[in-house]
VOGU-3710 file (C-alpha; in Angstrom, 3 decimals, decimal comma):
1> xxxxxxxxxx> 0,000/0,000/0,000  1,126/3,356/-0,824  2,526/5,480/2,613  0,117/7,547/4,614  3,024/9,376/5,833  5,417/12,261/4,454  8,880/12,609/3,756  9,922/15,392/6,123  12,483/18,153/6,241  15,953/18,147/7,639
11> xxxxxxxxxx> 17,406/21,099/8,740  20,148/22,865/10,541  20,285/23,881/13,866  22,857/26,235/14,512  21,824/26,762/17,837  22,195/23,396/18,871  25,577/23,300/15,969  27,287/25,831/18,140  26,497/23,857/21,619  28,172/20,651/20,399
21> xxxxxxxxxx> 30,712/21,936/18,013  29,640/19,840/14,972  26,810/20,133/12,538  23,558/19,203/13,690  20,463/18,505/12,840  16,420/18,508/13,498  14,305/16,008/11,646  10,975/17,822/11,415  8,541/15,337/11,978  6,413/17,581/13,699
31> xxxxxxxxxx> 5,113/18,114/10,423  3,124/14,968/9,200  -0,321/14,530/8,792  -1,024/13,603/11,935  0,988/15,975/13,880  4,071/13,236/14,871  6,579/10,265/13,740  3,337/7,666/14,240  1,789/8,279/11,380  4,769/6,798/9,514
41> xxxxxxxxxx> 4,160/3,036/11,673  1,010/3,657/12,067  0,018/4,222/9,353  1,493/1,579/7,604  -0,323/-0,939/10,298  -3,458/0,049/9,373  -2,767/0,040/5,492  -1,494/-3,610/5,533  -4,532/-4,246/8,151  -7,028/-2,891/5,430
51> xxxxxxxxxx> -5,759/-4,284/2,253  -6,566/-7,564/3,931  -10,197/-6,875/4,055  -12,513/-6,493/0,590  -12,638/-3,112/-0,491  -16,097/-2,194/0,441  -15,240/-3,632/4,252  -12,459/-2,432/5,715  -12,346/-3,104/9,237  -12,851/-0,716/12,504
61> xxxxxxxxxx> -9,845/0,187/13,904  -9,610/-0,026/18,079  -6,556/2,027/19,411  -5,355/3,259/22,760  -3,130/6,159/23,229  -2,128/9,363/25,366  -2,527/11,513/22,012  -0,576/10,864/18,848  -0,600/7,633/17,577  -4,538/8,086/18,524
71> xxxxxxxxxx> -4,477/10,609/16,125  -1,873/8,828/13,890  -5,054/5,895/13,466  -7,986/8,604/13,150  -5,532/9,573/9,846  -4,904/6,364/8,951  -8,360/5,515/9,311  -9,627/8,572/7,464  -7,450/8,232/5,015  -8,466/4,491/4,365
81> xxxxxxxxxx> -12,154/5,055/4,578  -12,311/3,252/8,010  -14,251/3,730/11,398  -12,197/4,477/14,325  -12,214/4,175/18,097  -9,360/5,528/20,333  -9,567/4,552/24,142  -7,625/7,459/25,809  -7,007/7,935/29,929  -7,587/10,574/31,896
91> xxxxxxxxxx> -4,980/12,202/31,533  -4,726/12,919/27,805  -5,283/16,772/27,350  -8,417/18,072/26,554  -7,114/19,198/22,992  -6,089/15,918/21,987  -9,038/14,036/22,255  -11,144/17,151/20,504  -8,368/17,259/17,973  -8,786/12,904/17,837
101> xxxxxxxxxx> -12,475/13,325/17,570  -12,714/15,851/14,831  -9,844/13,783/12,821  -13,050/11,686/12,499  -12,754/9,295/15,677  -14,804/8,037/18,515  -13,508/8,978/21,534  -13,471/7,490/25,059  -12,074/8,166/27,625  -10,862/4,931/30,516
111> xxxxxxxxxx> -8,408/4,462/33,427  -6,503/7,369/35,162  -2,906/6,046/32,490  -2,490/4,265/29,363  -2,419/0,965/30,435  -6,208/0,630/32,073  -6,927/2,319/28,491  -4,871/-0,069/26,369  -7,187/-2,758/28,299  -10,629/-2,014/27,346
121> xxxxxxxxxx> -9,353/-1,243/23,528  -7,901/-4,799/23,504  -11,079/-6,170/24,708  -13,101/-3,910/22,512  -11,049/-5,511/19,157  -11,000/-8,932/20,707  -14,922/-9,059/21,049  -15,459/-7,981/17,631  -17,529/-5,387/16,604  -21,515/-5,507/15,757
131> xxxxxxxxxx> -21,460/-5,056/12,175  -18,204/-5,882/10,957  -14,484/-6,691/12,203  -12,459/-4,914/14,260  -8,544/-4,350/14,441  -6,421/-3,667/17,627  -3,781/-0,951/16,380  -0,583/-0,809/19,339  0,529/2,624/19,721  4,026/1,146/19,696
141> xxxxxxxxxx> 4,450/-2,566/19,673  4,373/-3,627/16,386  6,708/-5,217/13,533  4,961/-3,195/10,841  4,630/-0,053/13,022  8,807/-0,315/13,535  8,947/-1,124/9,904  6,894/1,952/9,456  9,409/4,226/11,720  12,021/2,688/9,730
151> xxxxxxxxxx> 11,819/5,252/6,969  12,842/8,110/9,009  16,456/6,463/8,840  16,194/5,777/5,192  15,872/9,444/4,241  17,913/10,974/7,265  20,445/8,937/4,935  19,400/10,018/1,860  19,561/13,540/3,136  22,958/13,218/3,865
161> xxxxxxxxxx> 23,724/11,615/0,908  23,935/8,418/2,455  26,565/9,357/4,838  25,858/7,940/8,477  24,992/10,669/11,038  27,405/10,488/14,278  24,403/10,152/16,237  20,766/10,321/16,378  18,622/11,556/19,222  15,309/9,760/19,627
171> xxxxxxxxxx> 12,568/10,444/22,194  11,316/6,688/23,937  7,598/6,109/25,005  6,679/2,601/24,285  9,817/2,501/22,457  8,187/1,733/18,894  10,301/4,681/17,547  13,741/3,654/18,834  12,725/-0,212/17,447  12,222/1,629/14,430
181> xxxxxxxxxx> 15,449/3,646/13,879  17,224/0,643/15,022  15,665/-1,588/12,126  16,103/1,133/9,664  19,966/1,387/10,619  20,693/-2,179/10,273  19,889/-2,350/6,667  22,170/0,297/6,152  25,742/0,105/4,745  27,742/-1,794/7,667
191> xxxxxxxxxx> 24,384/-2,142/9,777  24,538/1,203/11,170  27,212/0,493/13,877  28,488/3,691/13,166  25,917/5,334/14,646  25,439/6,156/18,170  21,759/6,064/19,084  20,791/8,372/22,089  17,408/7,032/23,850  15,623/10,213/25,601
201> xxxxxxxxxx> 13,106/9,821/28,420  12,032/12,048/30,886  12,334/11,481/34,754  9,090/9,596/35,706  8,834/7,889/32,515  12,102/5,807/32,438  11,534/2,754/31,428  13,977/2,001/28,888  16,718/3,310/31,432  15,363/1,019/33,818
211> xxxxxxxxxx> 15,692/-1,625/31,696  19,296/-0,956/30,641  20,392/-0,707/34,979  18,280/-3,847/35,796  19,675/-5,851/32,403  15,553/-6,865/32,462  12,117/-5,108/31,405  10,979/-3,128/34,350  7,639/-1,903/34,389  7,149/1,176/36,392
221> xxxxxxxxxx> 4,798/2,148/39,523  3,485/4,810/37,869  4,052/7,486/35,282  5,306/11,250/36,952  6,061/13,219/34,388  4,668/16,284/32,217  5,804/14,688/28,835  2,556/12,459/28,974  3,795/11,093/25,140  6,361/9,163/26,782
231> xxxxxxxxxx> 3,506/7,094/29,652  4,287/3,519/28,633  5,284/2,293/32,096  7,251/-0,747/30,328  8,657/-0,500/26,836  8,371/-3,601/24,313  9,882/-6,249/25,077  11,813/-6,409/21,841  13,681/-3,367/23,595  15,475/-5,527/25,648
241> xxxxxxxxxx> 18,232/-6,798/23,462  18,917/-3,191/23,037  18,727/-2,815/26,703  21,197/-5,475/27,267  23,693/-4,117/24,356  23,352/-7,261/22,838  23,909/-8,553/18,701  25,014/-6,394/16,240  23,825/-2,705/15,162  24,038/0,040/16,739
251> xxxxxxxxxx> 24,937/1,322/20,396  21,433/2,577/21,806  22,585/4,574/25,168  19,821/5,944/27,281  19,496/9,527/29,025  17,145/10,800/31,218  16,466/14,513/31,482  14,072/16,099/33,825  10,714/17,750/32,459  12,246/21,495/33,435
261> xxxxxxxxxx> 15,288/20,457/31,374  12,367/19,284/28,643  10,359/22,333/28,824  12,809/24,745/28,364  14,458/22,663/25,263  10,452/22,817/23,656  10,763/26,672/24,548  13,953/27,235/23,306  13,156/25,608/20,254  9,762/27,343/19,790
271> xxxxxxxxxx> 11,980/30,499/19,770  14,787/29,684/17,273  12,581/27,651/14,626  8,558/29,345/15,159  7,206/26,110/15,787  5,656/24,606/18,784  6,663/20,898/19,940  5,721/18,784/23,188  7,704/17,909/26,317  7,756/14,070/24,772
281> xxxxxxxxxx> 9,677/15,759/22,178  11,417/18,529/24,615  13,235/15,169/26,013  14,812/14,426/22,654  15,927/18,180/21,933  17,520/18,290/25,825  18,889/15,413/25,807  20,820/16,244/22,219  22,532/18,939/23,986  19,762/21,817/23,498
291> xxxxxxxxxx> 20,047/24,202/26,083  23,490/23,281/26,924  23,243/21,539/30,222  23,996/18,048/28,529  26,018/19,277/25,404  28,930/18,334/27,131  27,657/14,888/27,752  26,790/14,464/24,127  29,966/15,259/23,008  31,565/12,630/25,165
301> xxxxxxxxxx> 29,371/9,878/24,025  29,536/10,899/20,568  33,226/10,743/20,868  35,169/10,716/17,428  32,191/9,421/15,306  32,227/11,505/12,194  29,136/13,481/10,663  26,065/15,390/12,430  23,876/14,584/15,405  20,246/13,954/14,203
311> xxxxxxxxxx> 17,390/14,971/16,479  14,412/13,368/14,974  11,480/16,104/16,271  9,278/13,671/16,588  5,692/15,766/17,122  3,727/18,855/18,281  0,130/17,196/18,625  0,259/17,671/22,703  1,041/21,501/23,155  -0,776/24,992/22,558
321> xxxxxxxxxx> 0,942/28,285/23,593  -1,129/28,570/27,095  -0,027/24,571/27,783  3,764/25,566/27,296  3,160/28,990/29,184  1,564/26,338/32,292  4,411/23,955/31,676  7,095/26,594/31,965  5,401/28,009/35,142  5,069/24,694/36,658
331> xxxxxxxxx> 8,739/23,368/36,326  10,730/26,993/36,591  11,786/26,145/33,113  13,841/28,954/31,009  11,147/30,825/28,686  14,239/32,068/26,661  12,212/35,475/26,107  8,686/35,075/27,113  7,146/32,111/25,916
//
């Protein structure tokens, strides 16, 4: 099936160029149809999903999700003529489930985080729905999703003329992106070893990091953080292999930032490129180096590797000026001018 998803700018930073001495660079994929990176997994799910059914038919999709890949499957499923259900908890912002709704979805809202929601949407697919099938649709945990977020590597490369970045910068939720990036840098020249591959969480949200101390999947008490994107309080378990640092590819290295040290990256960034992006992606951006308090880090870690360090800016669904105004207030983040 042909992609739901677009191919996305890459552009300079020289902000974040001059904070790490080297060239580098956002992936804008803030920009897709559905507001974030899902859309490209996501989106592919639900294609292959659909072309399975007749023509007339295609199934109802039944998702769960704190915001974007909810409204990565209303896209998908507008876009493939489909119905659409996204289970959402309580905590999900207001705006995202109006903005999930009017994208052509029914909307409900169960369980105070992600995983009561995930529940009643697996239940909901697994008893079928009156009238026709219905499809479960993982935010994250996928083959064809990560075969989906694959692509983002394939024209990072092609940007660069395929040249390997030093490193790229990837925020981790469920952890369906950083599968993703991984895939699409093993079928690169030399299987992407090259590459360093930073995994960005905020603290509250940790998972992967967990995973990496305990050499095991840990799933988490409960999810603390304003970067609600990132509330998967266990990532996949095909993580763990990455986790553990084991079999070939590249070297996935996790880093934790705090949501002040998020917030003020999402301002900053607001202010040097005009758009507006989440704390989920705030976490990438800080943890790259941007705002300088872990540019020296990043430079360590990076280490000789040649070429520039990739941020993928991986959405904007989850933030209007008066949330990042209320985030900056609430964390004594840096407004870098009056956000």
């Amino acid at each position: 099936p042909p992609p739901l998803h677009i191919a996305t700018p890459l552009i300079p930073s020289p902000a974040l160029s001059a904070l790490l001495g080297r060239p580098a660079l956002l992936k804008l994929d803030n920009l897709q149809p559905s507001g974030s990176f899902k859309i490209r997994g996501i989106g592919r799910f639900c294609a292959l999903a659909a072309s399975r059914f007749p023509g007339d038919s295609p199934p109802r999709f039944v998702s769960s999700s704190g915001g974007n890949a909810g409204m990565a499957v209303a896209t998908a499923a507008r876009a493939l003529g489909a119905r659409c259900t996204v289970v959402v908890p309580e905590s999900t912002p207001v705006i995202m489930r109006e903005r999930i709704a009017a994208a052509g979805a029914e909307v409900l809202v169960r369980g105070a985080a992600w995983a009561e929601a995930d529940a009643v949407a697996r239940a909901m697919a697994e008893g079928g729905e009156e009238g026709g099938p219905a499809v479960y649709v993982s935010p994250f945990d996928h083959e064809d999703i990560w075969a989906g977020h694959s692509t983002v590597v394939d024209e990072i490369f092609g940007a660069l003329d395929g040249a390997p970045p030093a490193a790229i910068v990837v925020a981790v939720g469920g952890g369906g992106l950083l599968l993703g990036v991984h895939a699409g840098l093993a079928r690169q020249p030399r299987g992407g070893e090259e590459v360093l591959v930073i995994a960005a969480e905020t603290e509250g949200a940790a998972s992967f990091a967990a995973a990496v101390s305990a050499g095991e999947l840990v799933t988490l008490p409960a999810i603390r953080t304003i970067a609600t994107s990132l509330g998967a309080a266990r990532v996949s378990a095909a993580c763990l292999p990455l986790a553990r640092g084991e079999g070939p590819g590249p070297k996935v290295v996790p880093c934790v930032v705090s949501d002040e040290e998020a917030v003020s990256a999402c301002a900053g960034f607001a202010v040097e490129n005009r758009m507006l992006v989440e704390a989920a992606c705030g976490a990438a951006l800080a943890a790259g180096g941007w705002g300088g308090g872990r540019a020296a880090w990043v430079r360590e870690v990076v280490g000789e590797r040649e070429g520039p360090v990739v941020v993928v800016v991986c959405g904007g669904g989850i933030v209007t000026p008066g949330l990042l105004r209320k985030w900056v207030e609430a964390t004594g983040a840096e407004d870098f001018g009056g956000i």
